[in-house]
VEXKE-724795 format. One record per atom (N, C-alpha, C): residue number from 1; atom name; z, x, y. Coordinates in pm, 1 decimal, padded with zeros to 6 digits. Atoms other than C-alpha are relative to their C-alpha. Example, Ala and Ser with C-alpha at 12.3 -4.5 7.8 and 13.67 -1.06 7.14 Angstrom:
{pt 1, "N", {00000.0, 00089.0, -00119.0}},
{pt 1, "CA", {00780.0, 01230.0, -00450.0}},
{pt 1, "C", {00000.0, 00090.0, 00120.0}},
{pt 2, "N", {-00006.0, -00082.0, -00119.0}},
{pt 2, "CA", {00714.0, 01367.0, -00106.0}},
{pt 2, "C", {00073.0, -00077.0, 00109.0}},
end
This chain:
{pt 1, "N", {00017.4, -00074.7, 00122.4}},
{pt 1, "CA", {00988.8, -01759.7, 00261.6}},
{pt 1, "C", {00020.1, 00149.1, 00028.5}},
{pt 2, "N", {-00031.2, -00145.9, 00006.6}},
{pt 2, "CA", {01076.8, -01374.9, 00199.9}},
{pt 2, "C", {00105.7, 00030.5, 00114.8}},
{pt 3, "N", {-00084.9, -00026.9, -00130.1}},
{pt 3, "CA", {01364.2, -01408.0, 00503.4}},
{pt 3, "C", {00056.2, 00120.0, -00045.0}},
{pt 4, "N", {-00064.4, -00054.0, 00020.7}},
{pt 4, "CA", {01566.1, -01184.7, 00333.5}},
{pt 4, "C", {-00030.3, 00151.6, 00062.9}},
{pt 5, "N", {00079.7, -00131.8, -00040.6}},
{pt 5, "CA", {01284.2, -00889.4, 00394.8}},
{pt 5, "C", {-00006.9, 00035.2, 00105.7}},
{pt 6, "N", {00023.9, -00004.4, -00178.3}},
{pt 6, "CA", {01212.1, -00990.9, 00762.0}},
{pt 6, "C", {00110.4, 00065.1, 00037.9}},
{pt 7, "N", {-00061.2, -00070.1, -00008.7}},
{pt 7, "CA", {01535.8, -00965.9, 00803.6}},
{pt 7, "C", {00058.5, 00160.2, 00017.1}},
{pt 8, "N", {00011.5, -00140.8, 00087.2}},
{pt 8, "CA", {01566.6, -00629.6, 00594.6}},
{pt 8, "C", {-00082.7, 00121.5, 00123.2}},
{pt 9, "N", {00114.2, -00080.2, -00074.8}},
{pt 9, "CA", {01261.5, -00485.0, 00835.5}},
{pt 9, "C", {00056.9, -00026.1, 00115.1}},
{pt 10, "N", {-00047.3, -00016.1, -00135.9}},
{pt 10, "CA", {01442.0, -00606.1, 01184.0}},
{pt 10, "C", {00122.9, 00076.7, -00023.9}},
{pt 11, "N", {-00113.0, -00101.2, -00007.9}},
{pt 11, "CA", {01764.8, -00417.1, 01068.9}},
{pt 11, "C", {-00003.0, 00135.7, -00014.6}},
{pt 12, "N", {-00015.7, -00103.9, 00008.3}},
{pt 12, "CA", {01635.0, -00145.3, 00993.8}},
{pt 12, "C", {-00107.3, 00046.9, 00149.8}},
{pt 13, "N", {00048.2, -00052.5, -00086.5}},
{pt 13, "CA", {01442.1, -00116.3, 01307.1}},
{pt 13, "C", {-00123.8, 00045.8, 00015.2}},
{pt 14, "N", {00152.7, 00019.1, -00013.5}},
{pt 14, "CA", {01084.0, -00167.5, 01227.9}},
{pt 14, "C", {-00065.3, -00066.2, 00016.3}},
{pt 15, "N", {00108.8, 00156.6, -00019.0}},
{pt 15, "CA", {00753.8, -00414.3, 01256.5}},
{pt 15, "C", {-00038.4, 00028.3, -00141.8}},
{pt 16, "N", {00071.2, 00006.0, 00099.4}},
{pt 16, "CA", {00582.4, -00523.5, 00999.7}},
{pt 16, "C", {-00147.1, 00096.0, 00011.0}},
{pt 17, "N", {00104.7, -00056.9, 00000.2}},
{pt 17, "CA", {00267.0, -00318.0, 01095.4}},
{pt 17, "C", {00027.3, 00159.2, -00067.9}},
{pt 18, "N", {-00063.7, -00149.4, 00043.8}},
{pt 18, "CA", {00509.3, 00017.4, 01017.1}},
{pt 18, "C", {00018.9, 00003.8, -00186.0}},
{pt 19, "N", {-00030.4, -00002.3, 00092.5}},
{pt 19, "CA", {00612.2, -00096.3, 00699.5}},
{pt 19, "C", {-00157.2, -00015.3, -00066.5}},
{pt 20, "N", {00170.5, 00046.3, 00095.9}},
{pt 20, "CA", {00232.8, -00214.9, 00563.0}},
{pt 20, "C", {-00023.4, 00205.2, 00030.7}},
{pt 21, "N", {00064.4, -00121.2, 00002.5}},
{pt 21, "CA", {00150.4, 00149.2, 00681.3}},
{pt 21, "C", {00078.8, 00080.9, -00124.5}},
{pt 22, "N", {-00077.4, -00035.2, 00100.4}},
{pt 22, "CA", {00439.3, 00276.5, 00469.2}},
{pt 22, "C", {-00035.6, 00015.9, -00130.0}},
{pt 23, "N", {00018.0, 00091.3, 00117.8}},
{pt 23, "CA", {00272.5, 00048.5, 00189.0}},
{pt 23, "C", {-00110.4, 00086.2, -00014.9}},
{pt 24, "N", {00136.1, 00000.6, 00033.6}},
{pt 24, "CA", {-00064.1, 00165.7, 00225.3}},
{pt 24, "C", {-00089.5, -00083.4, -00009.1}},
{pt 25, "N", {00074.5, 00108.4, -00050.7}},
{pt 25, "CA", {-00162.3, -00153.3, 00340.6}},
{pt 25, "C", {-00028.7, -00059.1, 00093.9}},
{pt 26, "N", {00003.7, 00026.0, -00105.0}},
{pt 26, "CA", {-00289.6, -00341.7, 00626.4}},
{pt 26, "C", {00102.3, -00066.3, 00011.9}},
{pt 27, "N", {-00123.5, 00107.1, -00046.4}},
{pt 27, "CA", {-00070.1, -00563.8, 00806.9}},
{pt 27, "C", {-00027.1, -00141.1, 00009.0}},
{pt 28, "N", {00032.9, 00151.4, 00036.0}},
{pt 28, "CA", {-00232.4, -00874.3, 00740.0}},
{pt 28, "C", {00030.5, -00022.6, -00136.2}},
{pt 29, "N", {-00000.9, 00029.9, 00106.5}},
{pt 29, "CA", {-00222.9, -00825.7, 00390.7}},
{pt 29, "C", {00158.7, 00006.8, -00052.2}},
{pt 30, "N", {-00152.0, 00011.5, -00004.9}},
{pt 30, "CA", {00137.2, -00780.2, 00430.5}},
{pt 30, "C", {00075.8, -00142.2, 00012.5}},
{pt 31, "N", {-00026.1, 00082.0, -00040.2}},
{pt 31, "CA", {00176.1, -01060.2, 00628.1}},
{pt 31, "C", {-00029.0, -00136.4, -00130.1}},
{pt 32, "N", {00020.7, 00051.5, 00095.6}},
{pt 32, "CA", {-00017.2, -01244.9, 00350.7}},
{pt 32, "C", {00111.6, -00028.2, -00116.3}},
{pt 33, "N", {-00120.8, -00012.9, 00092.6}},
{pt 33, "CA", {00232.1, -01145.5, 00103.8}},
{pt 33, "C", {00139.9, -00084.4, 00014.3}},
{pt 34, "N", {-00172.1, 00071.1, -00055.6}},
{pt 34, "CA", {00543.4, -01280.5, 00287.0}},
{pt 34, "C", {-00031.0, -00135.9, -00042.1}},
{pt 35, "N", {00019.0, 00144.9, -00047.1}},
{pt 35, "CA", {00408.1, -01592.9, 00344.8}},
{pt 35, "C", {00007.9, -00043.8, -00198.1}},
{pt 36, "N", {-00056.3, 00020.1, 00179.0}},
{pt 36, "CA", {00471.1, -01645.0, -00107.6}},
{pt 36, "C", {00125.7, 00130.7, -00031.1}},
{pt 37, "N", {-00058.7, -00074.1, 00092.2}},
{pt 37, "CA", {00685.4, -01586.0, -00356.2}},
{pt 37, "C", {-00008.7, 00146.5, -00027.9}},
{pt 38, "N", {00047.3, -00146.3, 00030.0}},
{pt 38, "CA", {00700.9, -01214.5, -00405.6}},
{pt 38, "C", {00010.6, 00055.4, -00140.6}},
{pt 39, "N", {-00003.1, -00083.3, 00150.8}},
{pt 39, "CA", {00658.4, -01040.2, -00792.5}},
{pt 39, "C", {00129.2, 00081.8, 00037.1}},
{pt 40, "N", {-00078.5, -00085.5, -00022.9}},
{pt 40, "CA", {00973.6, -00838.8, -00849.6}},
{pt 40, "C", {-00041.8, 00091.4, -00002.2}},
{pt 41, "N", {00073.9, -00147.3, -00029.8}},
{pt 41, "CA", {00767.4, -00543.3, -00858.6}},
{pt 41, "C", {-00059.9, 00005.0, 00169.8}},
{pt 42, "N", {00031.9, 00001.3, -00125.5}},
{pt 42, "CA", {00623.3, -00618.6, -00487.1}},
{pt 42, "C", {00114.4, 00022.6, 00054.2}},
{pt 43, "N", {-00101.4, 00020.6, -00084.2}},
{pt 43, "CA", {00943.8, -00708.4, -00352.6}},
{pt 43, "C", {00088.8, 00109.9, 00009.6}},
{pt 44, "N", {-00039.8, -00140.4, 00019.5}},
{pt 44, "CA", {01094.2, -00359.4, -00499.0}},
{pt 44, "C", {-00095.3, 00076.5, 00082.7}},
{pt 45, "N", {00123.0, -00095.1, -00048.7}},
{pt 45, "CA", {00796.4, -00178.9, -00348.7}},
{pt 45, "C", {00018.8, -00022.0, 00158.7}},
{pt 46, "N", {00057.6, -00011.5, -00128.7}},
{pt 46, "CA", {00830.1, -00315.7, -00009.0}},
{pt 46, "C", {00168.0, -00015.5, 00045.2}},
{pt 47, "N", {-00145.5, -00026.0, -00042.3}},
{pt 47, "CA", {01217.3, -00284.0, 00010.1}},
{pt 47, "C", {00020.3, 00161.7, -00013.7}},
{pt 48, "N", {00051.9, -00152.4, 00059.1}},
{pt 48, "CA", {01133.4, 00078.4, -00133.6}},
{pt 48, "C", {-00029.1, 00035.4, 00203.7}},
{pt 49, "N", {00064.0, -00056.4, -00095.9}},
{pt 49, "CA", {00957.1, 00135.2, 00189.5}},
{pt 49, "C", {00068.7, -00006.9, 00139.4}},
{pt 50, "N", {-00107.0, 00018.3, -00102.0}},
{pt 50, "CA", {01220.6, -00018.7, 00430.1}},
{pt 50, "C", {00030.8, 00065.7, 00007.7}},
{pt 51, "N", {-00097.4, -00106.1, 00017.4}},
{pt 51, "CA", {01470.7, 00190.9, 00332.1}},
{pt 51, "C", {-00051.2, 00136.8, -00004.8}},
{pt 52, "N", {00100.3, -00132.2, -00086.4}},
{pt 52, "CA", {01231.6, 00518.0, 00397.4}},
{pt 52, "C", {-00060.8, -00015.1, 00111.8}},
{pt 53, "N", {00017.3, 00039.2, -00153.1}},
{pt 53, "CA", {01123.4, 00378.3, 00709.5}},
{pt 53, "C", {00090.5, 00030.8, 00065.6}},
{pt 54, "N", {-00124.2, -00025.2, -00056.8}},
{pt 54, "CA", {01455.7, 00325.7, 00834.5}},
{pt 54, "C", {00077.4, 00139.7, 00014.9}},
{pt 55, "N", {-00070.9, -00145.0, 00025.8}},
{pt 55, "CA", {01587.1, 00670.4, 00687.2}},
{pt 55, "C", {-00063.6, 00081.2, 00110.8}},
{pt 56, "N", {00108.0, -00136.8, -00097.5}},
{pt 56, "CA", {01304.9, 00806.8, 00939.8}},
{pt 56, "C", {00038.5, 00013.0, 00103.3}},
{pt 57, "N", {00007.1, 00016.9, -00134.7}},
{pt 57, "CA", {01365.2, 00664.5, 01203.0}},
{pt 57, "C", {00124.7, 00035.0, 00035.4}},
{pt 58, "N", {-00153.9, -00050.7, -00069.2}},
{pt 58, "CA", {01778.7, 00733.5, 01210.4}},
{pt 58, "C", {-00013.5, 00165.8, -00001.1}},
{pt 59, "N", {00002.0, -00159.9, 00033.1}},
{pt 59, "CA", {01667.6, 01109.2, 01100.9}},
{pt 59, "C", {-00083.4, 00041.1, 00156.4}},
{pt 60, "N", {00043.5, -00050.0, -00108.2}},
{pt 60, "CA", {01467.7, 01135.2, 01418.8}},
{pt 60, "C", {00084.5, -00055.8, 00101.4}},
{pt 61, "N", {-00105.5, -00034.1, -00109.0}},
{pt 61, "CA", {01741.9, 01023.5, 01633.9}},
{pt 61, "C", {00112.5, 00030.0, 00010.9}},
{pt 62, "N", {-00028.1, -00099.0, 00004.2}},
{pt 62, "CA", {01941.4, 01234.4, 01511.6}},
{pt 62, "C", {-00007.8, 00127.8, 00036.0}},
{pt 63, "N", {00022.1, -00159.7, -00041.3}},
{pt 63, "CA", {01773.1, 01517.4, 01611.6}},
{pt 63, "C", {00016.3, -00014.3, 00153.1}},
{pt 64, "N", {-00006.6, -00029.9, -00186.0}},
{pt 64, "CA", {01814.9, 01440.4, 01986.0}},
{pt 64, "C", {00088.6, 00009.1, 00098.1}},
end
């Protein structure tokens, strides 16, 4: 269930513990989440956060 995200979160080069922080949530309750169906409002929210994760992390190696 939710592969698409896992996915989504190993390409862009994070854990799930980075992204829940992202969220403002723990990482269980993250984990929780995956494991169902996601609301299209969740599933926006935590693809939202990928894609600013990711942006961070290429922006800081960039700078080096």
């Amino acid at each position: 269930m939710n592969s698409e995200i896992k996915e989504r979160i190993k390409a862009a080069g994070l854990h799930q513990y980075e992204v829940a922080d992202l969220l403002g949530i723990g990482e269980t309750t993250l984990v929780r989440w995956l494991r169902y169906e996601l609301s299209p409002e969740k599933k926006e929210m935590i693809l939202s956060a990928i894609e600013k994760g990711g942006k961070k992390d290429e922006s800081a190696s960039d700078n080096r």
